[in-house]
C-alpha positions in Angstrom: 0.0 0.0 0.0 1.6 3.3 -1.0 1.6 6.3 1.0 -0.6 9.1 -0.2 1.4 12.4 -1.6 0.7 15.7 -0.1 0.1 16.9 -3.5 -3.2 14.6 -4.0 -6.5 15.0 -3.1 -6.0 11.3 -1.5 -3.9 13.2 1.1 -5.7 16.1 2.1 -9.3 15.0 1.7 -8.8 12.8 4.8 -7.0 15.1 6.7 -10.0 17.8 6.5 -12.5 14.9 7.4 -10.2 13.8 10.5 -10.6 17.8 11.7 -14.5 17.0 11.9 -13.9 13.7 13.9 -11.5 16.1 16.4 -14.5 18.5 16.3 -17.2 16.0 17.1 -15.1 14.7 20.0 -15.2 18.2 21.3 -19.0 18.2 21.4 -19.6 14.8 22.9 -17.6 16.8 26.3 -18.8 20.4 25.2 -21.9 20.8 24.3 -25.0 19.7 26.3 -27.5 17.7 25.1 -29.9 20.0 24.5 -27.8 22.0 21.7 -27.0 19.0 19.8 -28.9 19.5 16.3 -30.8 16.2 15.3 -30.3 16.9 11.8 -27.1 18.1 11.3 -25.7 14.8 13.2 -28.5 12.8 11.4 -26.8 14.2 7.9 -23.5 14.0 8.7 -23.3 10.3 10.0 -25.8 9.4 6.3 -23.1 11.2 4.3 -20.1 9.7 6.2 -21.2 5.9 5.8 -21.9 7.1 1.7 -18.4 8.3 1.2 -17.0 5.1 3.3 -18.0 3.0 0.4 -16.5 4.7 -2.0 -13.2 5.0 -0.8 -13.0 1.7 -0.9 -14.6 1.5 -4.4 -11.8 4.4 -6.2 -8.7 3.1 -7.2 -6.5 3.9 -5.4 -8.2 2.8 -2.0 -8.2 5.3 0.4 -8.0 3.6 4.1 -6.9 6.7 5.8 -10.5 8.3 4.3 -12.5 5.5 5.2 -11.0 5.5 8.7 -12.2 9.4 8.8 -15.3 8.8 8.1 -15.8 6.0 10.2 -14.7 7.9 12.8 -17.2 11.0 12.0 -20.2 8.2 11.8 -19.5 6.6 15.3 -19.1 10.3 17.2 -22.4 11.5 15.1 -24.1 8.3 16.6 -23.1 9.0 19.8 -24.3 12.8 19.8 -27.4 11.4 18.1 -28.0 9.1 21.4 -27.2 11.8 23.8 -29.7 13.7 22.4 -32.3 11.6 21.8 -31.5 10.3 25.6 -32.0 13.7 26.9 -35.0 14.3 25.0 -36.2 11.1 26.4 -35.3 12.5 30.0 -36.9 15.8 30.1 -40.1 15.2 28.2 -42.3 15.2 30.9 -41.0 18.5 31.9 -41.4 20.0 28.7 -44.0 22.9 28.5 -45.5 23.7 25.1 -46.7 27.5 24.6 -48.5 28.2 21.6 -49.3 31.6 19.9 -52.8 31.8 19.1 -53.8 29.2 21.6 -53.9 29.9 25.0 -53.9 26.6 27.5 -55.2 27.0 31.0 -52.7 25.8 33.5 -53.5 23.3 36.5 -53.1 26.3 38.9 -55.5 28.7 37.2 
C-alpha cells in the first residue's frame, strides 16, 4: 500500500474529514444535550457511511478516508443518542406554549 502524496486529493481529503472527527469529539464533552442539532448529526453520519463505500470502491483505496469517516459516523451516533436520551429525559418537563392558543394551566 503506497503512502498518499501531499500533493493529492487522496492526502488532504482525509485530513479535512479527521478535523471534523476532532470537532465532534469536542462536542460529545462540550456541548449539552440540549444543543445538539438532530439533523445536522443525522446528515452528517448518512453522508459519512456514503463516502466510506466509496473509498473503498476508487482506485487507489483510500483507508486513511475510510477511517475518517468512520470515525465522524460513530461520534455523530453517539451525539445522536445523547440527544435523543436527553429528550427522552426531560419530556415530561417540557412545557409547550402556543401563539394563538392559550392553555389553561393546573393552577388557574
Amino acid at each position: 500500500m503506497a503512502v498518499s502524496s501531499p500533493r493529492t486529493v487522496f492526502f488532504w481529503a482525509p485530513m479535512f474529514k479527521w478535523t471534523l472527527a476532532v470537532a465532534g469529539l469536542s462536542d460529545t464533552v462540550n456541548r449539552p444535550a440540549s444543543a445538539i442539532s438532530l439533523n445536522q448529526s443525522a446528515s452528517l453520519a448518512i453522508t459519512c457511511l456514503i463516502w466510506t463505500r466509496y473509498a473503498v470502491v476508487i482506485i487507489p483505496k483510500n483507508y486513511n478516508y475510510m477511517g475518517a469517516n468512520i470515525a465522524i459516523f460513530l461520534v455523530q451516533s453517539y451525539l445522536i443518542i445523547k440527544h435523543l436520551r436527553w429528550r427522552q429525559e426531560n419530556a415530561r418537563n417540557a412545557v409547550y406554549n402556543h401563539t394563538h392558543f392559550s392553555i389553561p394551566a393546573e393552577d388557574d
